[in-house]
N, C-alpha and C positions, 0 to 999 in steps of 0.2 A: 441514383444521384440524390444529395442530400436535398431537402426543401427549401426553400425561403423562409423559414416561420424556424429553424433547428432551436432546439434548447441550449440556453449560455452555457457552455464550460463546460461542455461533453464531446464525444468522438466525432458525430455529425458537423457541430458548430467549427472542429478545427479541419475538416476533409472541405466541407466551403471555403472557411476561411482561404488553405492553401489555394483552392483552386482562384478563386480571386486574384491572390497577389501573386499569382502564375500568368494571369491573363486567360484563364482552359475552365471559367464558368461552367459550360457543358461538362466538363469532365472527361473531353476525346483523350490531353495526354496524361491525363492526372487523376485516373479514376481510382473508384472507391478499392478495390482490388489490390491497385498496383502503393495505395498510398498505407493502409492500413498496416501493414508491415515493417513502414517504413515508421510512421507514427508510433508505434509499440514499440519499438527500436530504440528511437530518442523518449520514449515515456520511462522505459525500465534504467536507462541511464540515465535522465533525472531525477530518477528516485533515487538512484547508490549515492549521487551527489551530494543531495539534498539531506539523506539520510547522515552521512559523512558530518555534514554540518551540524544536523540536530535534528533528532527523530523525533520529537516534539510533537511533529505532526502526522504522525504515524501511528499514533497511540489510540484505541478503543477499548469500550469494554463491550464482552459477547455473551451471551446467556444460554446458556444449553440447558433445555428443560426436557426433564423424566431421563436422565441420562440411566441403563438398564443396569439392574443389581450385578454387580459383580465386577463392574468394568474399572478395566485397569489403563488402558491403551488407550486414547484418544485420539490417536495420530488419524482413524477415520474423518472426523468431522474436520482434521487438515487437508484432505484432495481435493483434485478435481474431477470430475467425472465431463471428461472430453468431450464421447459421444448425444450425454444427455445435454451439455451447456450448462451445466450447475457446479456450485462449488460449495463444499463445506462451510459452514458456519465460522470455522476459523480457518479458511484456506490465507495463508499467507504471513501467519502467526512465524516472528522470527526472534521473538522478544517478551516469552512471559513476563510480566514484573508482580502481578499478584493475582489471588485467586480465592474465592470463596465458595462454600459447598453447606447445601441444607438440604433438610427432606425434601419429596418432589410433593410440591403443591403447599408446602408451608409459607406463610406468612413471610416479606421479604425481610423484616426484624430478625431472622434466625438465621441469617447467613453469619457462617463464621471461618473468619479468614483461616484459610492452609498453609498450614509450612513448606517452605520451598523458594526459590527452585534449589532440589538438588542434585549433587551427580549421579544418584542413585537412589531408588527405592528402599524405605526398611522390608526387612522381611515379618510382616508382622500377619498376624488375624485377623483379617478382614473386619471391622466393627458396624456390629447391631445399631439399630437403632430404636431407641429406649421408647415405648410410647407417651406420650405426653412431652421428649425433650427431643425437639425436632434440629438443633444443632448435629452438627457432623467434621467431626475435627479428622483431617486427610490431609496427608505430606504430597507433593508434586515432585515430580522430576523433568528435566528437561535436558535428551540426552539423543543427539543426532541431528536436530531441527525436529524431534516427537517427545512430543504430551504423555505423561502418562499420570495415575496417581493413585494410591494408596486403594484397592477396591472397599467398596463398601457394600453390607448385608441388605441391602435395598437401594429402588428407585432413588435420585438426587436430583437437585435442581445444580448447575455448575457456573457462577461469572468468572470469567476469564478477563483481564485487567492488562492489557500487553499493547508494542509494537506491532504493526500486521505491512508486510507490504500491500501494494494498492494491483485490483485484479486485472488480467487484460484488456485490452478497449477494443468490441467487439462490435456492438449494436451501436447504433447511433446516438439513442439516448446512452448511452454508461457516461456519468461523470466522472471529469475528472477528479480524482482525489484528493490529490498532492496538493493543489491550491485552490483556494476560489474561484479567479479569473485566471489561467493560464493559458487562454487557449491562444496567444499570441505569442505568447514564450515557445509552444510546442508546435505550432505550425512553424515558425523561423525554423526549429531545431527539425524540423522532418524536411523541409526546403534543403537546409543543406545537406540533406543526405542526399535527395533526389543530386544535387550537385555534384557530389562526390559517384553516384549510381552512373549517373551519365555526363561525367568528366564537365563540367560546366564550372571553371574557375569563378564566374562573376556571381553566380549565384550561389556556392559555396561561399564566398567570404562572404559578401555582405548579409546571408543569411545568419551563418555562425558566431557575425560578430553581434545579432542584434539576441541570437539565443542565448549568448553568454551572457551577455548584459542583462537578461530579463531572469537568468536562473542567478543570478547574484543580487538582482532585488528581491527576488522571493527566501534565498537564506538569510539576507538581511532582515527582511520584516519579519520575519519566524525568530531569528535568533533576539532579535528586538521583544518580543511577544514574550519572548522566555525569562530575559533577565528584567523586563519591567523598565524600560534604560529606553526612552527615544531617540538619544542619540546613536551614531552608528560609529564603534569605536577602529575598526579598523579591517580591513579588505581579507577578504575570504582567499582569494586568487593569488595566483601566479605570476599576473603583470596586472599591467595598466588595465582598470577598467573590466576585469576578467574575475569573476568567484569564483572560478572551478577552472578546471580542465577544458579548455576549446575543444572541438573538433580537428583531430587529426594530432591532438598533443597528448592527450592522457589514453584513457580506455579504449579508444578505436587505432590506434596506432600506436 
């Protein structure tokens, strides 16, 4: 059961939170077990929503260093490794937009941006690298949901500049990603599913309607963030008061 002390705006902080405004403190019918699924449920459809609106906030850059000679495929450092709990440096990469490549251990002044993305690989000669000019010019492609790029005759260092989705919420510490403060948006949004799980009309609606309303302040503040513009010019949604898709109107039914 989670602690009294959890960290803001991670998995722990929203499996309290719900138990709370369930009235199930202990956690007898709202345990960590039964809720976690149901949380990662409403998290991954947050994100398509939110993504919908403006991936904005989806965007990182990744550093792969001593990436091995020759390599062409990087769809590797894309998985997940289940058994072990780990995941690739770029697991969730759904959106290269740019990429840089320099010798491995050179100075970070010698990265030099890559051509790409494109539908395909050239079919070219691998290229050397000169001693003394530690640049490395390499085409990318991006073709399936995998990485791949131009191999090169030596060790490289690789930044990756992209959309990533956000990984699943597992431990208690994992943050959330999608927003700063959300864990009130995403507990509503796990509530009403418990709702819909166990046919509970009152806690269905009045859950769904306070998740909607909170995942349409957070597209708004994001898309606000974007165009520089504090006003908010006009509703993301469907109806009244709704950014997105409610529960039971768009992706779930």
């Amino acid at each position: 059961m989670p602690q009294a002390n959890v960290i803001p705006n991670t998995l722990g902080d929203v499996i309290q939170r719900i138990q709370g405004l369930a009235g199930d403190k202990t956690g007898y019918l709202y345990s960590r077990n039964y809720l976690v699924p149901l949380i990662n449920q409403a998290y991954e459809e947050m994100a398509l929503q939110i993504k919908n609106a403006s991936g904005k906030n989806f965007e990182a850059l990744v550093e792969l260093l001593a990436v091995p000679q020759g390599t062409s495929d990087l769809s590797d450092y894309q998985k997940w490794d289940g058994p072990n709990q780990t995941r690739g440096q770029l697991f969730g990469l759904f959106d290269p937009i740019r990429m840089w490549v320099k010798t491995a251990g050179a100075l970070p002044q010698f990265y030099t941006e890559a051509y790409g993305p494109r539908d395909t690989l050239p079919h070219v000669q691998p290229p050397g690298i000169t001693p003394g000019n530690y640049a490395v010019i390499v085409t990318y492609a991006w073709i399936g949901y995998k990485l791949s790029i131009t191999p090169v005759a030596g060790p490289t260092d690789i930044q990756v500049y992209g959309r990533f989705d956000p990984p699943p919420l597992q431990k208690d510490e994992d943050q959330l990603m999608l927003y700063p403060r959300m864990t009130m948006v995403l507990a509503s949004a796990t509530l009403a599913w418990t709702g819909i799980e166990r046919s509970n009309t009152t806690i269905f609606a009045g859950a769904e309607q306070q998740a909607v309303a909170g995942v349409d302040n957070i597209v708004a503040d994001i898309i606000r963030q974007c165009q520089k513009n504090p006003r908010r010019l006009a509703k993301m949604g469907n109806s009244t008061g709704s950014g997105w898709y409610g529960w039971g109107q768009g992706l779930w039914y």
